[in-house]
Biopython code that builds the backbone (N, CA, C, O; Angstrom):
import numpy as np
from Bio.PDB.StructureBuilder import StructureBuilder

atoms = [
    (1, "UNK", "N", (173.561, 140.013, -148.437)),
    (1, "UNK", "CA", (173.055, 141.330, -148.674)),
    (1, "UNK", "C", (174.194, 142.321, -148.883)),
    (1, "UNK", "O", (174.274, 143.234, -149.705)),
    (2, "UNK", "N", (175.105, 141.908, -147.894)),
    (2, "UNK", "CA", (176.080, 142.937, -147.959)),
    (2, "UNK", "C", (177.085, 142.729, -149.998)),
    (2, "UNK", "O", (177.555, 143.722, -150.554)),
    (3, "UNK", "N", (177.139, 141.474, -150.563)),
    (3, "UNK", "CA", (177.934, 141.762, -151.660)),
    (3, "UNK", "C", (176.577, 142.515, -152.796)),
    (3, "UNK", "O", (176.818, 143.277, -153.732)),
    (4, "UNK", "N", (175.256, 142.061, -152.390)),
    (4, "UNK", "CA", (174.408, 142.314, -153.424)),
    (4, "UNK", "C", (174.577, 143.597, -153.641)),
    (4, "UNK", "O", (174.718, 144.124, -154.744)),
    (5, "UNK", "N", (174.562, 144.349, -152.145)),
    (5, "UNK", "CA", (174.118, 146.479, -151.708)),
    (5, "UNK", "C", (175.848, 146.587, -152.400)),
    (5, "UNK", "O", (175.797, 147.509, -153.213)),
    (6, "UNK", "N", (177.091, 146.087, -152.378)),
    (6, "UNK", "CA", (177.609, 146.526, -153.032)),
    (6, "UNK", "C", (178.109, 146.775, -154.253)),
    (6, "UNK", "O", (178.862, 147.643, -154.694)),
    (7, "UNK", "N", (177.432, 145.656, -154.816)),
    (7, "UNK", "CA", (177.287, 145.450, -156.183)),
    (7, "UNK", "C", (176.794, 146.795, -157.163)),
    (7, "UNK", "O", (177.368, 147.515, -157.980)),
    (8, "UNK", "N", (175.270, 146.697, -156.548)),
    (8, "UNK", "CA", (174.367, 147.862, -157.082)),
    (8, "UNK", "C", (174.743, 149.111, -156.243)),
    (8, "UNK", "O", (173.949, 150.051, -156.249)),
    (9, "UNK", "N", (176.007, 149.208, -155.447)),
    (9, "UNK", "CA", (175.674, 150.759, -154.992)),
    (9, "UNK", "C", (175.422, 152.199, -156.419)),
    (9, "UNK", "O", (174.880, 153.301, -156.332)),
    (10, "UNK", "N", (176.097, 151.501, -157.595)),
    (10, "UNK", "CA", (176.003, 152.520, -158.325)),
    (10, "UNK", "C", (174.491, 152.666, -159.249)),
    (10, "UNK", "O", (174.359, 153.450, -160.189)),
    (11, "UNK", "N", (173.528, 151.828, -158.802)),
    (11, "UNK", "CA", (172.872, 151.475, -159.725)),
    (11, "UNK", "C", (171.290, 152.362, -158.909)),
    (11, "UNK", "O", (171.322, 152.704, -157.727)),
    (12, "UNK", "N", (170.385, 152.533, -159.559)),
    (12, "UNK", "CA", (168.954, 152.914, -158.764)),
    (12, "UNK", "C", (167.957, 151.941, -157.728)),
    (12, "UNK", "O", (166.955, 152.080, -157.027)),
    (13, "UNK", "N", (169.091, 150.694, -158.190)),
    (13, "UNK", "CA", (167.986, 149.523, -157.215)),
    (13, "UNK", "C", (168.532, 150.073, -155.644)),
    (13, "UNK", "O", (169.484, 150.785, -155.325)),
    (14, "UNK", "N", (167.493, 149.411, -154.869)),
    (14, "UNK", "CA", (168.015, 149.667, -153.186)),
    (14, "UNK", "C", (167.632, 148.034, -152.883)),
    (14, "UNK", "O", (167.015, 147.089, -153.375)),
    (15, "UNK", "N", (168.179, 148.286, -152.104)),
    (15, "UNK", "CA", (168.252, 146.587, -151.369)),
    (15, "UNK", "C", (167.558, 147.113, -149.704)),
    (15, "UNK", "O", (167.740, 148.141, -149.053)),
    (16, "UNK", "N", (166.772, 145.953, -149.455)),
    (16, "UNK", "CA", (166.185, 145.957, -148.508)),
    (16, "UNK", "C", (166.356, 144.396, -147.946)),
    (16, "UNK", "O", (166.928, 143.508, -148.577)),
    (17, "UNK", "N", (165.537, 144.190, -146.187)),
    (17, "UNK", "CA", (165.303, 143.045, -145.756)),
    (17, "UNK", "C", (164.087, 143.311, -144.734)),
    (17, "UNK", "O", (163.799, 144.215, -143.950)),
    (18, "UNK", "N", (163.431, 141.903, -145.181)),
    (18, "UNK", "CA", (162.043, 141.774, -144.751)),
    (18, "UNK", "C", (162.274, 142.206, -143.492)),
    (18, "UNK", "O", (163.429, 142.169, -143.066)),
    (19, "UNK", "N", (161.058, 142.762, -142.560)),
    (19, "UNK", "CA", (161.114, 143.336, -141.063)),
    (19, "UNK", "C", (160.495, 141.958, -140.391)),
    (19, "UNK", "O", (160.235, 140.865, -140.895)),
    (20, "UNK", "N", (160.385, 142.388, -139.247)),
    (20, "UNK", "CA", (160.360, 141.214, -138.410)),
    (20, "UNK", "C", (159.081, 140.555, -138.509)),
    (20, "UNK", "O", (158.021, 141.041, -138.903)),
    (21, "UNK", "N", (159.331, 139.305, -138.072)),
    (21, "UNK", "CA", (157.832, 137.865, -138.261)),
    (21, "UNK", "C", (158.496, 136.749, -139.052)),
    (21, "UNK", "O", (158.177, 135.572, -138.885)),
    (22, "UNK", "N", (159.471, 137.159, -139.957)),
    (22, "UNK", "CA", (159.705, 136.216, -140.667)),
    (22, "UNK", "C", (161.480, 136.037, -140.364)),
    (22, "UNK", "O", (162.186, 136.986, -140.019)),
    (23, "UNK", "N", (161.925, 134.797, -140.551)),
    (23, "UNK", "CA", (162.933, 134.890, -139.564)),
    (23, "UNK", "C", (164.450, 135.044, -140.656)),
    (23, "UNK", "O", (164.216, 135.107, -141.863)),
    (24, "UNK", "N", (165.204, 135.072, -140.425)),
    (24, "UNK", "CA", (166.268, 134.912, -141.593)),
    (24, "UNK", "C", (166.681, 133.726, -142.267)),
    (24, "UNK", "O", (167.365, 132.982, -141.565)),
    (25, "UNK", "N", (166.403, 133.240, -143.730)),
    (25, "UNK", "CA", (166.513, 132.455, -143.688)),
    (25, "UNK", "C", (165.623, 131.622, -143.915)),
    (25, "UNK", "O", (165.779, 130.591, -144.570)),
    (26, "UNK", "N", (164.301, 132.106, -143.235)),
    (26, "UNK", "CA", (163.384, 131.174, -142.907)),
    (26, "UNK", "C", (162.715, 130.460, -144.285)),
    (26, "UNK", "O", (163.314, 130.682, -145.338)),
    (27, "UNK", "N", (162.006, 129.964, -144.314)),
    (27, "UNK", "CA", (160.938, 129.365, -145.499)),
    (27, "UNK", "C", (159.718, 130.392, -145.541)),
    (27, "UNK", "O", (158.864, 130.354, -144.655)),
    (28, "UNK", "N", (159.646, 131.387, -146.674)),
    (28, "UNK", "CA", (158.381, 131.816, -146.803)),
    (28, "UNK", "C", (156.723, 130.864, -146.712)),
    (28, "UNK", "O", (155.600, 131.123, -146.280)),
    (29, "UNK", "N", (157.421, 129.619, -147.425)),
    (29, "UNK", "CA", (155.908, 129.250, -147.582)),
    (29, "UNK", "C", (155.564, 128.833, -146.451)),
    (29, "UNK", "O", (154.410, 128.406, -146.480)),
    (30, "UNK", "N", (156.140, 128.750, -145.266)),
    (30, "UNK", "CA", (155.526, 128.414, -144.009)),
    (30, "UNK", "C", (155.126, 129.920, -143.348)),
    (30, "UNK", "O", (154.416, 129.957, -142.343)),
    (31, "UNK", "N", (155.548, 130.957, -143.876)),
    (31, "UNK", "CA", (154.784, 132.023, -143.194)),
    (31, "UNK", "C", (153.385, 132.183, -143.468)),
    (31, "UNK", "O", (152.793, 131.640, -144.400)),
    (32, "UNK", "N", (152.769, 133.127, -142.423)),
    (32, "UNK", "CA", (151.277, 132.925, -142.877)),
    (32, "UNK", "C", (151.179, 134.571, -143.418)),
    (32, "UNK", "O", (151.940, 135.463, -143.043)),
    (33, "UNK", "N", (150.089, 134.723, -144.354)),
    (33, "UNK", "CA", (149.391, 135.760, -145.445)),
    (33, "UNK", "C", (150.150, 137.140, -144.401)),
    (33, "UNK", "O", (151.053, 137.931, -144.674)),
    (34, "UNK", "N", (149.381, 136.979, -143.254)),
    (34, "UNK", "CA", (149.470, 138.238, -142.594)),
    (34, "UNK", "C", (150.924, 138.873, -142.316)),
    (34, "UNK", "O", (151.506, 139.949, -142.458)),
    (35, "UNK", "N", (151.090, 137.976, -141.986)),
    (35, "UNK", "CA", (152.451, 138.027, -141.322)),
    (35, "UNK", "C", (153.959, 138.755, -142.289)),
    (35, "UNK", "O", (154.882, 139.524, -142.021)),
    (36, "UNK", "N", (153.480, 137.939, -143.540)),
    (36, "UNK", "CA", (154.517, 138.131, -144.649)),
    (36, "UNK", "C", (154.314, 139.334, -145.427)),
    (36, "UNK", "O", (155.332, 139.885, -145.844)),
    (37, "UNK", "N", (152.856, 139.997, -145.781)),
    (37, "UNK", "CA", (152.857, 141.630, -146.174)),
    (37, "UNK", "C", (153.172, 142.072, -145.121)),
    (37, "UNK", "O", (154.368, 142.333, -145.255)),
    (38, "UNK", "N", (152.776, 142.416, -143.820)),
    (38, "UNK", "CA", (153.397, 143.095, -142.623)),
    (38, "UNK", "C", (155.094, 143.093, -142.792)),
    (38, "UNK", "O", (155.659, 144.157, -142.541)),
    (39, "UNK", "N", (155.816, 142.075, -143.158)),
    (39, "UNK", "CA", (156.692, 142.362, -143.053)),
    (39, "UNK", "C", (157.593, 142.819, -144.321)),
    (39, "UNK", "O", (158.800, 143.048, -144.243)),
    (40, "UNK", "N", (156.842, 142.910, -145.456)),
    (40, "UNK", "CA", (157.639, 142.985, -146.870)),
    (40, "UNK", "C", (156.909, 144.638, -146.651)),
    (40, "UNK", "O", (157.791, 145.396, -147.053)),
    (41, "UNK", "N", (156.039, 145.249, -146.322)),
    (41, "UNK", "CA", (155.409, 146.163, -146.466)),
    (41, "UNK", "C", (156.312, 147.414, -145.508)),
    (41, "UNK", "O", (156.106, 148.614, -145.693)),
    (42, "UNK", "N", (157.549, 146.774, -144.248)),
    (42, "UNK", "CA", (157.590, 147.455, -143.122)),
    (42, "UNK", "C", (159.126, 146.798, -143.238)),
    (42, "UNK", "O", (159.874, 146.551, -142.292)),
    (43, "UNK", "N", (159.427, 146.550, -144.887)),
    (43, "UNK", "CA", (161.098, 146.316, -144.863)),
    (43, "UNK", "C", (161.925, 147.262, -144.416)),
    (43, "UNK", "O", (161.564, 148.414, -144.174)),
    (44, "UNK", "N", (163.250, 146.765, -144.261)),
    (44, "UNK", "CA", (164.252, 148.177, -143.190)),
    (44, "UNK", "C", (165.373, 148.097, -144.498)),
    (44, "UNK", "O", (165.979, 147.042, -144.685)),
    (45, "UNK", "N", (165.602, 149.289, -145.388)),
    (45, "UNK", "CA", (166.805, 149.470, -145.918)),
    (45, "UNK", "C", (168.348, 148.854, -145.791)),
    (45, "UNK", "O", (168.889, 149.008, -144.696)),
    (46, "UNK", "N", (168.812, 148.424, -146.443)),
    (46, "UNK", "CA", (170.219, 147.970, -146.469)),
    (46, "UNK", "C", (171.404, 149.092, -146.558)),
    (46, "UNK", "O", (171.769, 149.339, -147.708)),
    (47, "UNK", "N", (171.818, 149.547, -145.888)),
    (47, "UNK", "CA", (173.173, 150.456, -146.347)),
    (47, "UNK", "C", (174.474, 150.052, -145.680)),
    (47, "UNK", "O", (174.686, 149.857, -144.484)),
    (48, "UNK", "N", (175.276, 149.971, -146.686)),
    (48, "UNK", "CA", (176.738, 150.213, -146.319)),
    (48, "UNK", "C", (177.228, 150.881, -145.735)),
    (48, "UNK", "O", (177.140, 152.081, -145.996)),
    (49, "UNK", "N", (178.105, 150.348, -144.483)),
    (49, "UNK", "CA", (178.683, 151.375, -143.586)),
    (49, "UNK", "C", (179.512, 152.460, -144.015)),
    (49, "UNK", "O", (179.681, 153.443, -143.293)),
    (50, "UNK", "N", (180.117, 152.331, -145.312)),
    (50, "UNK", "CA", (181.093, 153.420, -145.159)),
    (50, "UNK", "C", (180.228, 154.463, -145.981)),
    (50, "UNK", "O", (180.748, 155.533, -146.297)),
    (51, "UNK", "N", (178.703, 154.128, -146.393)),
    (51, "UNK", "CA", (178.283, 155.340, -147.277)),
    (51, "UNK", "C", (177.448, 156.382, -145.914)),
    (51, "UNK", "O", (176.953, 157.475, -146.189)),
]
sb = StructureBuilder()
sb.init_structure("model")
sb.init_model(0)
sb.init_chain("A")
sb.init_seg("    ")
for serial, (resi, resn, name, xyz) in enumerate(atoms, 1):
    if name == "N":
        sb.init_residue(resn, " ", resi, " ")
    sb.init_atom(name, np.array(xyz, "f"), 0.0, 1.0, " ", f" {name:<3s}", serial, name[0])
structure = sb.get_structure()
């Protein structure tokens, strides 16, 4: 995440990561329906420390 957010810092995309339920890493297709909008819906922003 960290080379992607610096990649695009100049760009309009934002980088995010799924909120919690789903683990890092993990395999989506083993998450279940609920679980995985809850957490794409209640993502936490990516920012670079020095911005």
């Amino acid at each position: 995440m960290f080379y992607i957010t610096k990649k695009l810092k100049d760009s309009p995309v934002s980088v995010s990561s799924i909120a919690r339920g789903v683990s890092f890493g993990g395999e989506l297709e083993y998450a279940d329906e609920v679980t995985l909008g809850r957490s794409i819906v209640a993502r936490i922003p990516y920012k670079l420390n020095n911005d």
